[in-house]
mmCIF file of the N, C-alpha and C atoms, coordinates in Angstrom:
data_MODEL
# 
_entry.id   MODEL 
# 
loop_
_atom_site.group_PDB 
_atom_site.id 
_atom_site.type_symbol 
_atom_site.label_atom_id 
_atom_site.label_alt_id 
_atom_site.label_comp_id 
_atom_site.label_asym_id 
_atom_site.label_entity_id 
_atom_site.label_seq_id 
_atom_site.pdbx_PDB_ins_code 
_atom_site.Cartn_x 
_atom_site.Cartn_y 
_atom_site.Cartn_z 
_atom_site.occupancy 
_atom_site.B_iso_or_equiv 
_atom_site.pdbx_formal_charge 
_atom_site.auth_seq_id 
_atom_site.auth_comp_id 
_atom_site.auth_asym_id 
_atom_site.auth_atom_id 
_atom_site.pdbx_PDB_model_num 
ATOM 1   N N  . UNK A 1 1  ? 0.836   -1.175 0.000  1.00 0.00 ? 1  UNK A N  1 
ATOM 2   C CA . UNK A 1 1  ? 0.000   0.000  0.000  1.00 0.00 ? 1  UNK A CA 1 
ATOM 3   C C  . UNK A 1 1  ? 0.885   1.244  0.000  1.00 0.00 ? 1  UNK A C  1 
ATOM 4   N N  . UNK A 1 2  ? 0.697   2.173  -0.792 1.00 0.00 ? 2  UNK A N  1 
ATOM 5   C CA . UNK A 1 2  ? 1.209   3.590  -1.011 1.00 0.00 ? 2  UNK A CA 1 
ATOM 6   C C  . UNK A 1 2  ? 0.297   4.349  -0.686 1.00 0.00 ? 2  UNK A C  1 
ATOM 7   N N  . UNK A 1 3  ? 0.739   5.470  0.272  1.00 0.00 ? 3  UNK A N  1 
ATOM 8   C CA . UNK A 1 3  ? 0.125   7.162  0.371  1.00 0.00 ? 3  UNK A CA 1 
ATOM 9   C C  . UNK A 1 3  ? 0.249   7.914  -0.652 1.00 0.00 ? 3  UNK A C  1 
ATOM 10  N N  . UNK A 1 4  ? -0.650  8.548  -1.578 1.00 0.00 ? 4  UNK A N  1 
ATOM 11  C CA . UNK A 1 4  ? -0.786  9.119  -2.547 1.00 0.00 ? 4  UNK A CA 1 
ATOM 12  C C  . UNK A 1 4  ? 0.260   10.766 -2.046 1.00 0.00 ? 4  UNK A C  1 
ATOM 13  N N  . UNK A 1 5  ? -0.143  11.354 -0.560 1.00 0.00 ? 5  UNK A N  1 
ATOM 14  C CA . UNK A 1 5  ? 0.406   11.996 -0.005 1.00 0.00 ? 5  UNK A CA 1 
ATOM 15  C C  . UNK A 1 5  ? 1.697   12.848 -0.301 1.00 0.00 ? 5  UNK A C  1 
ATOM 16  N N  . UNK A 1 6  ? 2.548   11.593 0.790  1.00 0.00 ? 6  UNK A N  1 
ATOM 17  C CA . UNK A 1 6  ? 3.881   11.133 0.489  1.00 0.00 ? 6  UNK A CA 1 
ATOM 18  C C  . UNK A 1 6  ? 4.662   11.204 -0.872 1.00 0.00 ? 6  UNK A C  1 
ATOM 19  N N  . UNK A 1 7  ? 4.056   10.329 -1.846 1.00 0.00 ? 7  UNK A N  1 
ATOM 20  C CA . UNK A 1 7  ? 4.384   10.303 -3.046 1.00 0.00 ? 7  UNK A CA 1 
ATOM 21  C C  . UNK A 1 7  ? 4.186   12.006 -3.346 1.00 0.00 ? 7  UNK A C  1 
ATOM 22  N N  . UNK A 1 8  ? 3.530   12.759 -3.894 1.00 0.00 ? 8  UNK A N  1 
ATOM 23  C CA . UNK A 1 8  ? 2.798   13.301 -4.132 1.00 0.00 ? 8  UNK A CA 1 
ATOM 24  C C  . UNK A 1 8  ? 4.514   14.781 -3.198 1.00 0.00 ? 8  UNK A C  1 
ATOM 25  N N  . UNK A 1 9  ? 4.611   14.883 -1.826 1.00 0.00 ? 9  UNK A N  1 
ATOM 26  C CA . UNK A 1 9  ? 5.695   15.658 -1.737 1.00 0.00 ? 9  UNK A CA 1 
ATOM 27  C C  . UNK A 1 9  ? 6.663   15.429 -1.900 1.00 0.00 ? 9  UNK A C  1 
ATOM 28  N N  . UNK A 1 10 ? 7.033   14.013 -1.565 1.00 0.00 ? 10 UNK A N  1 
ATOM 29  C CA . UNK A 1 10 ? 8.396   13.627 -2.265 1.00 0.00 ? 10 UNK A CA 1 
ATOM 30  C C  . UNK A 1 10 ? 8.949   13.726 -3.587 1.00 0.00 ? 10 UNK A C  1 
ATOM 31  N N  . UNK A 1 11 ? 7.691   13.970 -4.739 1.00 0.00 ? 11 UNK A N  1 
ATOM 32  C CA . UNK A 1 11 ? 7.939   14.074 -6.341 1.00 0.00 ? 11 UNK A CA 1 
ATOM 33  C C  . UNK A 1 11 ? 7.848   15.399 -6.746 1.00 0.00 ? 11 UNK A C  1 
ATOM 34  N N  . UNK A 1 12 ? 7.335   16.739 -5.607 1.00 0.00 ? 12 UNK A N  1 
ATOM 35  C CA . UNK A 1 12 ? 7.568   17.826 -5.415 1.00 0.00 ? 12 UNK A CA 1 
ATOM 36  C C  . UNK A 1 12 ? 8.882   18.513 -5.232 1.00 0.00 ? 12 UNK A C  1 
ATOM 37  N N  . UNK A 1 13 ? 9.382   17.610 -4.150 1.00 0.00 ? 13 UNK A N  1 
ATOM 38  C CA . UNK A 1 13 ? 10.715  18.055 -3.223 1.00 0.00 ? 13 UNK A CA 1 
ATOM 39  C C  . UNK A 1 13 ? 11.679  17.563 -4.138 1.00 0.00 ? 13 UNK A C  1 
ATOM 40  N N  . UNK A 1 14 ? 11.583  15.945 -5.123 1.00 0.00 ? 14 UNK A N  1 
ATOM 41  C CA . UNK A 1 14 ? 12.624  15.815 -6.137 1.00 0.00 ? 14 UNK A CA 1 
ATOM 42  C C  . UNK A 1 14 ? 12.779  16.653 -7.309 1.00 0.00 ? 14 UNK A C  1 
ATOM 43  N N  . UNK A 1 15 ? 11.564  16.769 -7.706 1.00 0.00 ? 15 UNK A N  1 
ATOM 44  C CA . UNK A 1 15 ? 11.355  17.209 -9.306 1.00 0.00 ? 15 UNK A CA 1 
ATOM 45  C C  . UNK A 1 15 ? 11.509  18.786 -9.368 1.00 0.00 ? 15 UNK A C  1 
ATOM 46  N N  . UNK A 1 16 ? 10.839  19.285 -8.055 1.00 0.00 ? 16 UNK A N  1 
ATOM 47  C CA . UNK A 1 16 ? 10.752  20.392 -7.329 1.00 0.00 ? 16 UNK A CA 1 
ATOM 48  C C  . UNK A 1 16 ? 9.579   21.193 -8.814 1.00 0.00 ? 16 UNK A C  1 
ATOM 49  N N  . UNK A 1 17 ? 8.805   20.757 -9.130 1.00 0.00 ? 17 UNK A N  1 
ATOM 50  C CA . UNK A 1 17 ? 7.455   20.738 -9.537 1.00 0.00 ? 17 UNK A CA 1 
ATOM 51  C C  . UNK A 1 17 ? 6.129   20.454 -8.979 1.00 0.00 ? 17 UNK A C  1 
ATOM 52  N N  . UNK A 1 18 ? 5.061   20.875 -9.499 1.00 0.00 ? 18 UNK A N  1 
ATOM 53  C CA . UNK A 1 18 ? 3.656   20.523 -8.629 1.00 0.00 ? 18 UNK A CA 1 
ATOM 54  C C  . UNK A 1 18 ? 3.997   18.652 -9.264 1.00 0.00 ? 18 UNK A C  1 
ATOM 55  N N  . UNK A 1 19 ? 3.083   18.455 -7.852 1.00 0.00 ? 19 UNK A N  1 
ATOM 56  C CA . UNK A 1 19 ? 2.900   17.015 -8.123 1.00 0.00 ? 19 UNK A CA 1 
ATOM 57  C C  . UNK A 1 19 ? 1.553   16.667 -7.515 1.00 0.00 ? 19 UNK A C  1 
ATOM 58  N N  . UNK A 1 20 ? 0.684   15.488 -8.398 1.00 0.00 ? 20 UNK A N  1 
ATOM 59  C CA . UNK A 1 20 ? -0.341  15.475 -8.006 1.00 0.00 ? 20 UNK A CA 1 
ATOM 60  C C  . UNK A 1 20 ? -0.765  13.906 -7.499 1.00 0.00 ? 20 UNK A C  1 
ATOM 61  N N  . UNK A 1 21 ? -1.265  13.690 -6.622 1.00 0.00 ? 21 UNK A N  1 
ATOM 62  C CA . UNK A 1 21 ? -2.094  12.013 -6.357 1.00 0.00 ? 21 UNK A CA 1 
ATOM 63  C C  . UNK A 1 21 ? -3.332  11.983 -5.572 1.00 0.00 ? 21 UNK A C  1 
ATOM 64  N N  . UNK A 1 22 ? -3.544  11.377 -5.732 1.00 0.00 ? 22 UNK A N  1 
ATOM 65  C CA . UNK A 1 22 ? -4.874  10.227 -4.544 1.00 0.00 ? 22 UNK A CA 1 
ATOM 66  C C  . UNK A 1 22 ? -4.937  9.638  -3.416 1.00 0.00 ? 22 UNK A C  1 
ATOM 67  N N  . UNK A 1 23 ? -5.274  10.446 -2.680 1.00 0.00 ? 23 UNK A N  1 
ATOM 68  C CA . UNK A 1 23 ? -5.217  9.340  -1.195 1.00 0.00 ? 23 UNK A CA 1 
ATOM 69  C C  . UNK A 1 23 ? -6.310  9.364  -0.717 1.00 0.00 ? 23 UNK A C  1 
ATOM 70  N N  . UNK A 1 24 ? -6.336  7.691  -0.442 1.00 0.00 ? 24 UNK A N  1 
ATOM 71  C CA . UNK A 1 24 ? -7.830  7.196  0.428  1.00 0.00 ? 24 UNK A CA 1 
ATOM 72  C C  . UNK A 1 24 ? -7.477  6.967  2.081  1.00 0.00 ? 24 UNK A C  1 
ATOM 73  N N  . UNK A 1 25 ? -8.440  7.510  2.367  1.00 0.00 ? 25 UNK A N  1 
ATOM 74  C CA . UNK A 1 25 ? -8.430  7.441  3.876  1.00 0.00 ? 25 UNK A CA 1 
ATOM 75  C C  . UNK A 1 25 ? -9.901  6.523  4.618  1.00 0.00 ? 25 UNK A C  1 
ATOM 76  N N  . UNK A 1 26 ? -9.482  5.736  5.119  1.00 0.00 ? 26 UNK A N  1 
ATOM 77  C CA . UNK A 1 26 ? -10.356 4.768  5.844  1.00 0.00 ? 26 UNK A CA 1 
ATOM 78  C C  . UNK A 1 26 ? -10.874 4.910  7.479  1.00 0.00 ? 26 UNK A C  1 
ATOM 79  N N  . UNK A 1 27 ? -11.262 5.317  8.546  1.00 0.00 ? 27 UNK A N  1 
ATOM 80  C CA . UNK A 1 27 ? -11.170 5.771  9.615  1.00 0.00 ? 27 UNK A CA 1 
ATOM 81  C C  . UNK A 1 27 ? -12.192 4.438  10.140 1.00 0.00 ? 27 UNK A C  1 
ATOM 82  N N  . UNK A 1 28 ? -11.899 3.600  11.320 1.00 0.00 ? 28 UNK A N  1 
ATOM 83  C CA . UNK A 1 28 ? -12.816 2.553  11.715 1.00 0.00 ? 28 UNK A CA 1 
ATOM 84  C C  . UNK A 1 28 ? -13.302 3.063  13.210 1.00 0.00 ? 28 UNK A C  1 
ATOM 85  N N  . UNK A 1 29 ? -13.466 4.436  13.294 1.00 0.00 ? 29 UNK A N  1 
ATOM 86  C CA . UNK A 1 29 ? -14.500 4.964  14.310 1.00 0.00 ? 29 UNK A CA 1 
ATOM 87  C C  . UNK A 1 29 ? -16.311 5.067  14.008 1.00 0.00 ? 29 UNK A C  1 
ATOM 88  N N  . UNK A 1 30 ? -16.876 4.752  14.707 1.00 0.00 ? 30 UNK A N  1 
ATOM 89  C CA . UNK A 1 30 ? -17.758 5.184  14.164 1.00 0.00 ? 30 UNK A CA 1 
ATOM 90  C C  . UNK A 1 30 ? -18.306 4.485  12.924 1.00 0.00 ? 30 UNK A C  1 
ATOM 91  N N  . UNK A 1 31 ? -18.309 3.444  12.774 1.00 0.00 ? 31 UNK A N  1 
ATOM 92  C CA . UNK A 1 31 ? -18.941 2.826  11.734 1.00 0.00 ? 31 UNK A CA 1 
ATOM 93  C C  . UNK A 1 31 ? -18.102 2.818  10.383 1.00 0.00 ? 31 UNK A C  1 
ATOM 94  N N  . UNK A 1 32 ? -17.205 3.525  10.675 1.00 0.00 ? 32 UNK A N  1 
ATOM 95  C CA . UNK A 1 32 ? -15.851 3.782  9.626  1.00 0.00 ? 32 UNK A CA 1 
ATOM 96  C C  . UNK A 1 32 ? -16.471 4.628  8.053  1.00 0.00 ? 32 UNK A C  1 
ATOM 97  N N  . UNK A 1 33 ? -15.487 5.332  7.715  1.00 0.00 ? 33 UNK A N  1 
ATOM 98  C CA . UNK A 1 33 ? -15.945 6.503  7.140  1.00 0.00 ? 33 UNK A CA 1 
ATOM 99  C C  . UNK A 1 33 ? -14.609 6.148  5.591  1.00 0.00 ? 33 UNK A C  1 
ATOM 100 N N  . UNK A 1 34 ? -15.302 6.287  4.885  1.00 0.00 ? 34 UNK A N  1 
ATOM 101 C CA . UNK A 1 34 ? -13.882 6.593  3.647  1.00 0.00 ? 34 UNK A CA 1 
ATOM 102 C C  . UNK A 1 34 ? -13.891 7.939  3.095  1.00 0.00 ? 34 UNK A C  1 
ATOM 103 N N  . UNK A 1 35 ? -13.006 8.345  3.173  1.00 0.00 ? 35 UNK A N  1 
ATOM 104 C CA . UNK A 1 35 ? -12.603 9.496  2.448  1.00 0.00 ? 35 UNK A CA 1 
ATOM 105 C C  . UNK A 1 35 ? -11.685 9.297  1.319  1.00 0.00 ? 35 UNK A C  1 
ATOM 106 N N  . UNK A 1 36 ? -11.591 9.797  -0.322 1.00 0.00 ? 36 UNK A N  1 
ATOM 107 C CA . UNK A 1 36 ? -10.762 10.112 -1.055 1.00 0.00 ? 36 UNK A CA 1 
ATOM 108 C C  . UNK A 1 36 ? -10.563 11.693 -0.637 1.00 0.00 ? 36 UNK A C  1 
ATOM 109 N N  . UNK A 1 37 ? -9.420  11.987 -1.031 1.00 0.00 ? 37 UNK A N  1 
ATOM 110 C CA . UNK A 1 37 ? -8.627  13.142 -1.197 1.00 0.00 ? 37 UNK A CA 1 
ATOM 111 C C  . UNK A 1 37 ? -7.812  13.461 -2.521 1.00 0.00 ? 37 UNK A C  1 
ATOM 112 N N  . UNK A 1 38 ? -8.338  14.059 -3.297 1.00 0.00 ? 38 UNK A N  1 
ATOM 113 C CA . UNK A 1 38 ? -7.274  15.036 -4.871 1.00 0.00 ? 38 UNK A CA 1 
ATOM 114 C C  . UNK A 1 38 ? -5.870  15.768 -3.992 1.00 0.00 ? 38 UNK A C  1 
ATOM 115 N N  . UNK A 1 39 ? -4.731  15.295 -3.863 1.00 0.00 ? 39 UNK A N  1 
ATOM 116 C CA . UNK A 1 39 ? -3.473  16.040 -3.271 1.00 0.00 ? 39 UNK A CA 1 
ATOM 117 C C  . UNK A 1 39 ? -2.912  16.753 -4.218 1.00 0.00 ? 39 UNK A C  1 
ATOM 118 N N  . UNK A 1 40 ? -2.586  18.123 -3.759 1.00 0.00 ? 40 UNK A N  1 
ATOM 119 C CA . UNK A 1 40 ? -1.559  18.306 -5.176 1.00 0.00 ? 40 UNK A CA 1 
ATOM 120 C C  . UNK A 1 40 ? -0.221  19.176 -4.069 1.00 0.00 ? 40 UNK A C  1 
ATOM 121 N N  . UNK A 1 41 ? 0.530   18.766 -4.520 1.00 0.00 ? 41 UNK A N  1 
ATOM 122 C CA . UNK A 1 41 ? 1.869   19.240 -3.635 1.00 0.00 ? 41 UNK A CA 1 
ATOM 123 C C  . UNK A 1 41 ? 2.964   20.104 -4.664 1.00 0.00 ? 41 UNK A C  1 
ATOM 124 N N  . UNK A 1 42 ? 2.934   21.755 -3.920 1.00 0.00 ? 42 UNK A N  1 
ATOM 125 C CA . UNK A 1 42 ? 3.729   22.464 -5.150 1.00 0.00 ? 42 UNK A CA 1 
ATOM 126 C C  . UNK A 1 42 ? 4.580   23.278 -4.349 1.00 0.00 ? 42 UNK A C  1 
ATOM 127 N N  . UNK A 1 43 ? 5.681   22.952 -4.807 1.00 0.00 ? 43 UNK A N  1 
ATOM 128 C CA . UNK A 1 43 ? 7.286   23.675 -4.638 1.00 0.00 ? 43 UNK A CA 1 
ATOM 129 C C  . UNK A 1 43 ? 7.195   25.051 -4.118 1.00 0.00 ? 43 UNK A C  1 
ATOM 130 N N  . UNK A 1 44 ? 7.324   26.088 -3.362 1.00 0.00 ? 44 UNK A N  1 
ATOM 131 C CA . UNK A 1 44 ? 7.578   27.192 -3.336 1.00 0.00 ? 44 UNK A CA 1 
ATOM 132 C C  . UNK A 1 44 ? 9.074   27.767 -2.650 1.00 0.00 ? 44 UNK A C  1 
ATOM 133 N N  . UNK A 1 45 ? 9.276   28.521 -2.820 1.00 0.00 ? 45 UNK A N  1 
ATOM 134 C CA . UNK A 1 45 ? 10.881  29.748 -2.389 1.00 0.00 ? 45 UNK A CA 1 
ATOM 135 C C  . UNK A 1 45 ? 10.805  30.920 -1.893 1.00 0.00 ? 45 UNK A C  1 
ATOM 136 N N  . UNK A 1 46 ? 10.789  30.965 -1.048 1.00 0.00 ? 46 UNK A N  1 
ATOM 137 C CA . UNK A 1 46 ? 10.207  32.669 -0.042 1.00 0.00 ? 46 UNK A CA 1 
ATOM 138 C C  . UNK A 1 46 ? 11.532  32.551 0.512  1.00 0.00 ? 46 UNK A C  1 
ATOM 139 N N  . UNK A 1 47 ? 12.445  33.478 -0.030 1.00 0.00 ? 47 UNK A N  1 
ATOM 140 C CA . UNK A 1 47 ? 13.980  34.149 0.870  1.00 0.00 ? 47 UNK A CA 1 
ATOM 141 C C  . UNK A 1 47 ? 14.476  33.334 1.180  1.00 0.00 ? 47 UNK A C  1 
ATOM 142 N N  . UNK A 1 48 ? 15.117  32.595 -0.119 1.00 0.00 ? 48 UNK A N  1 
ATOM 143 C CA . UNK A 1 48 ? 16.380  31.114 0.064  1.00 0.00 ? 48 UNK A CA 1 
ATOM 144 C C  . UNK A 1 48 ? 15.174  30.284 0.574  1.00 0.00 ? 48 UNK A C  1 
ATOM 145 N N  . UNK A 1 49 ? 14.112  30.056 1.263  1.00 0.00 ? 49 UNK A N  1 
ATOM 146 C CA . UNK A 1 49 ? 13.233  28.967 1.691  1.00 0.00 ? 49 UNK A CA 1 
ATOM 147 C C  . UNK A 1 49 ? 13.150  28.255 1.169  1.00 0.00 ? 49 UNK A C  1 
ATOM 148 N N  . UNK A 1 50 ? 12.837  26.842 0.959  1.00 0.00 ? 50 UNK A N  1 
ATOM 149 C CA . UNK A 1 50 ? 12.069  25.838 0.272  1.00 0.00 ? 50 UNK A CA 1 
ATOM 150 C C  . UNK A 1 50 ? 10.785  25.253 1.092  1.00 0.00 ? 50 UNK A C  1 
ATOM 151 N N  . UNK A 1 51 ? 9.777   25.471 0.485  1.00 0.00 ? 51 UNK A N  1 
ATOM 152 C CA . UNK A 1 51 ? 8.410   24.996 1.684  1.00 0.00 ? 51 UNK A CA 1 
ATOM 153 C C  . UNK A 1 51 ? 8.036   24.136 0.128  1.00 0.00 ? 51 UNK A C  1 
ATOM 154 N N  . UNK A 1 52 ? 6.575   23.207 0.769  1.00 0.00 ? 52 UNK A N  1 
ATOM 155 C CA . UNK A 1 52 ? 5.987   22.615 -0.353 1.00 0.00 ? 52 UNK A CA 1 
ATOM 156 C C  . UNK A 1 52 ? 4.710   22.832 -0.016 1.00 0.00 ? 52 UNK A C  1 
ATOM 157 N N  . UNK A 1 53 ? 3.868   23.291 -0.406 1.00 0.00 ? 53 UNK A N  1 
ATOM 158 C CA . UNK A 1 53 ? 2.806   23.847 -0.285 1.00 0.00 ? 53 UNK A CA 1 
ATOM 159 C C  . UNK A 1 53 ? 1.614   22.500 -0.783 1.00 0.00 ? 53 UNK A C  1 
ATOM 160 N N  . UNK A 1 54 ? 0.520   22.213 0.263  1.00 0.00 ? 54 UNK A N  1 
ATOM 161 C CA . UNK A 1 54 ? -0.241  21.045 0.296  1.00 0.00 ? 54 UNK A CA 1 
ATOM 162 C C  . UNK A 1 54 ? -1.860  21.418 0.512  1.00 0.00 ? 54 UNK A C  1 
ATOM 163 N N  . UNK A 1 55 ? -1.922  21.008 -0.812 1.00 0.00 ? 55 UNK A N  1 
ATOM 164 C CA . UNK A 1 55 ? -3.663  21.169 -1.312 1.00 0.00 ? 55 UNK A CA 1 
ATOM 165 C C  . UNK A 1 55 ? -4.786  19.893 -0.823 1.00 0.00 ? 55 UNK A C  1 
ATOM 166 N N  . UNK A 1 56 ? -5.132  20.221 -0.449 1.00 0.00 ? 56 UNK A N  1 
ATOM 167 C CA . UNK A 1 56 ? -6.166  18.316 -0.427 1.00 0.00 ? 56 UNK A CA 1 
ATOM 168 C C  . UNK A 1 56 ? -7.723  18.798 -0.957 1.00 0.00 ? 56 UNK A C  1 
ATOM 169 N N  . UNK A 1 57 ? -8.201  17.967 -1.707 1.00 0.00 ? 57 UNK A N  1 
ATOM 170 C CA . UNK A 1 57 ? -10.006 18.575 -2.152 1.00 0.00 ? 57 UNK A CA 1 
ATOM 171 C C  . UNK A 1 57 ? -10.223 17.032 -2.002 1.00 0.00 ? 57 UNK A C  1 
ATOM 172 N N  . UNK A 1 58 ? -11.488 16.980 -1.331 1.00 0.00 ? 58 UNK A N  1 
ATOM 173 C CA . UNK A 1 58 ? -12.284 16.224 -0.839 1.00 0.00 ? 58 UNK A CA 1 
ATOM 174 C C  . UNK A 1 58 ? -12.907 15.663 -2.440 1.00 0.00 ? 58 UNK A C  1 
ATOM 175 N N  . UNK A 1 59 ? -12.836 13.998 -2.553 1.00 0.00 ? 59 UNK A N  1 
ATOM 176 C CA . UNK A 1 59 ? -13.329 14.007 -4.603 1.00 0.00 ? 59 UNK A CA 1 
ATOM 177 C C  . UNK A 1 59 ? -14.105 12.648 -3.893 1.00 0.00 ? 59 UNK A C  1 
ATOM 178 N N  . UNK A 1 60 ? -14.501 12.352 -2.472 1.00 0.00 ? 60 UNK A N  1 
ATOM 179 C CA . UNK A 1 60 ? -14.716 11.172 -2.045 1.00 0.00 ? 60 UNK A CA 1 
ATOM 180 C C  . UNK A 1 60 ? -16.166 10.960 -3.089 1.00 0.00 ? 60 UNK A C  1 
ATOM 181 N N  . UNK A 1 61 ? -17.245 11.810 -2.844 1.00 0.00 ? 61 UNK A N  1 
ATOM 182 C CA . UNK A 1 61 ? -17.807 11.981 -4.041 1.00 0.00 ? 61 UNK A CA 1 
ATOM 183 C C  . UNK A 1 61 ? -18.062 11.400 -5.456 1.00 0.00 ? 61 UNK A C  1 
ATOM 184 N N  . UNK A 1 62 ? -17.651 12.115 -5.612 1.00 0.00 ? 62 UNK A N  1 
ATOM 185 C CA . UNK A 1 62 ? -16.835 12.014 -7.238 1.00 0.00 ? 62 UNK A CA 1 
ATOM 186 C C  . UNK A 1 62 ? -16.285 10.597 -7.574 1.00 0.00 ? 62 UNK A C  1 
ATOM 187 N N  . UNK A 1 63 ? -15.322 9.990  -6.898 1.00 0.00 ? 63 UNK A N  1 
ATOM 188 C CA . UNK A 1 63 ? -15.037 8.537  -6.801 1.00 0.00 ? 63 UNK A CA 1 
ATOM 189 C C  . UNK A 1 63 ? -16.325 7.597  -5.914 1.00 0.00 ? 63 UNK A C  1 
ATOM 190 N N  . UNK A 1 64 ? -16.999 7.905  -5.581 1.00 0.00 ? 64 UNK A N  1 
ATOM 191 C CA . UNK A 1 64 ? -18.517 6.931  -5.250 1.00 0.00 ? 64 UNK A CA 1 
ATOM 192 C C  . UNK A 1 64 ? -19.089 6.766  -6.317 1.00 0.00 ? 64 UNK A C  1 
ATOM 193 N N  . UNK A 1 65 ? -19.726 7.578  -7.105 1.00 0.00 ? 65 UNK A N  1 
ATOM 194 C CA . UNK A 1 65 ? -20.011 7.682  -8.556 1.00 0.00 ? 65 UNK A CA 1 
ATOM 195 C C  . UNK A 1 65 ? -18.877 6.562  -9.548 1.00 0.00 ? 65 UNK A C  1 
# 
């Protein structure tokens, strides 16, 4: 099993480009809940900085369909 996540900053922090994936999230509280997540992870530089800037949109939706 892979984190879409992970992948997703690590191919940011290499490529040092946006990078985009999928991560499903499963939670077994509560009758257990799935969530998909659209990640997109993008490079930024503020004064010598390197940050990676982390998007998540809710597509759980969208992938039920």
């Amino acid at each position: 099993m892979t984190c879409g996540a992970a992948l997703a900053i690590m191919a940011a922090i290499k490529d040092e480009k946006i990078s985009e994936q999928l991560c499903a999230l499963t939670s077994e509280k509560e009758g257990g809940i799935d969530i998909c997540l659209h990640l997109r992870a993008q490079p930024l530089s503020v004064d010598g900085n390197k940050w990676i800037l982390i998007f998540a949109r809710d597509i759980s939706q969208q992938q039920y369909w």
